[in-house]
C-alpha positions in Angstrom: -54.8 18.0 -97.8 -54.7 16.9 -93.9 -58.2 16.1 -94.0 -57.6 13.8 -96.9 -55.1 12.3 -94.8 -56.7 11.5 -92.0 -60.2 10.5 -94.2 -57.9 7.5 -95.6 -56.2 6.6 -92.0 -59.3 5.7 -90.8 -60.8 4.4 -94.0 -57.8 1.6 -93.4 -58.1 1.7 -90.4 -61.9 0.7 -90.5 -60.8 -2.1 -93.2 -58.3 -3.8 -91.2 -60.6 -3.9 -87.9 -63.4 -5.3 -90.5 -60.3 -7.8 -91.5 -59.8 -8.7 -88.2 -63.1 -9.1 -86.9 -63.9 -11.2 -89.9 -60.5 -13.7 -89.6 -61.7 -13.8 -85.8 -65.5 -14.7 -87.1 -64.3 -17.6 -89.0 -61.9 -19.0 -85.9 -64.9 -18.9 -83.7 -67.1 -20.3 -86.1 -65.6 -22.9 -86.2 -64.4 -23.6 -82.6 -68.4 -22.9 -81.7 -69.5 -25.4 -84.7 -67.0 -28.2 -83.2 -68.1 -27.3 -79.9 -71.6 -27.5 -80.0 -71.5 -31.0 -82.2 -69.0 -32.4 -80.0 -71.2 -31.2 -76.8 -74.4 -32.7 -78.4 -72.9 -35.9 -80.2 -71.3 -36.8 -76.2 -74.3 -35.7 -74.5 -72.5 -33.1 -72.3 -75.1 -30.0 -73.9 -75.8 -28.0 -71.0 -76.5 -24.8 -69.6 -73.0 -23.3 -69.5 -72.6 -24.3 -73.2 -75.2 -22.3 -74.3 -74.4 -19.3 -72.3 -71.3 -19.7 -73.8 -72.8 -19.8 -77.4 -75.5 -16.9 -76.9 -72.5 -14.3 -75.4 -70.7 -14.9 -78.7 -73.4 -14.6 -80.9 -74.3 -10.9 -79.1 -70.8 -10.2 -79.0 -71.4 -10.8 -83.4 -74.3 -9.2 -83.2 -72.6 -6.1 -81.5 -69.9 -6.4 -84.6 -72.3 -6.7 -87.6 -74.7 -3.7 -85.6 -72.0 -1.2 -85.4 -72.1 -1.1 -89.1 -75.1 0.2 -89.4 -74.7 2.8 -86.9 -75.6 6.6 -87.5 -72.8 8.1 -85.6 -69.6 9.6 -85.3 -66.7 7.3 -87.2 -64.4 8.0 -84.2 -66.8 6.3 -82.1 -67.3 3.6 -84.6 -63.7 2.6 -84.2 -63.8 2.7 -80.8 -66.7 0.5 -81.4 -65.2 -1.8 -83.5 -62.2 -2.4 -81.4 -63.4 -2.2 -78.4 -65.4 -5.6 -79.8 -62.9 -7.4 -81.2 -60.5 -6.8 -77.7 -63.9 -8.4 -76.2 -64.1 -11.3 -78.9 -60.4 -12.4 -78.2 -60.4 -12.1 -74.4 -63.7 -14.3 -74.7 -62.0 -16.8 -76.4 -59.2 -17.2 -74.1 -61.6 -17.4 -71.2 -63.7 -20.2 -72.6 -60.5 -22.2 -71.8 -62.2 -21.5 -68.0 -65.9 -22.9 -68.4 -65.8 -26.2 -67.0 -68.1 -28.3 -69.5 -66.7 -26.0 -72.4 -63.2 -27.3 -71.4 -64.2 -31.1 -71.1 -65.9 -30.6 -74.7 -62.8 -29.5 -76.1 -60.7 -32.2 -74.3 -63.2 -34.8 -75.9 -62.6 -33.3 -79.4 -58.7 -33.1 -79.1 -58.5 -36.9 -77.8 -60.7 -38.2 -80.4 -58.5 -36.2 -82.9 -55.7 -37.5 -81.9 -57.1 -41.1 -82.5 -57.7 -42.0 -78.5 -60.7 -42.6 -76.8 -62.8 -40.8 -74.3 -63.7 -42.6 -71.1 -66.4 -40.9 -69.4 -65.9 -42.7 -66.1 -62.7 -41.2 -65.6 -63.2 -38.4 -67.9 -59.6 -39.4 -69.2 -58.3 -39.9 -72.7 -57.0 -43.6 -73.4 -55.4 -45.0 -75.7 -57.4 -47.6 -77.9 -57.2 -51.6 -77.9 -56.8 -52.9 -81.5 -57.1 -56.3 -79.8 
């Protein structure tokens, strides 16, 4: 009976980490899609861009690998959280990355129906003159 138990704790709790990891994929996604247009359509692609985009595809990589895994399911959700604590603290450092940063300042001006001047690398509001 306890084995049951604890064969169905960590059946949910390998669903919702799969759930998370999977809401978290489709956030970064699309942040990375919008990012690397943005970056390309602005001509500010660089070097720290795409480091930025190959540690989040390893760090997806890492996810979708740990499911094939021939080990122990403890260490599986160790895995598998240890991952998704990385994916999250990733995103919140991309905030950091200079060019990363100025890509999503372009893309939140331009949102919000401004215009980017890359002289000043300021957001100005446009002239309907």
């Amino acid at each position: 009976m306890k084995e049951n138990i604890v064969k169905i704790a960590r059946i949910i709790i390998y669903v919702l980490l799969i759930l998370v990891f999977l809401v978290n994929s489709v956030i970064f996604g699309f942040y990375c899609s919008i990012i690397t247009f943005t970056s390309i359509i602005t001509s500010n692609f660089d070097i720290q861009i795409f480091l930025y985009l190959i540690v989040l595809l390893l760090l997806t990589l890492g996810f979708i690998s740990s499911f094939f895994m021939k080990s122990i399911n403890k260490f599986r959700i160790l895995l598998l959280l240890i991952l998704i604590i990385l994916q999250m603290v990733y995103f919140r450092i991309s905030f950091y990355i200079p060019t990363v940063n100025k890509v999503i300042e372009i893309e939140a001006c331009l949102d919000s129906g401004k215009l980017w001047n890359d002289v000043n690398n300021t957001c100005e509001i446009k002239n309907t003159n």
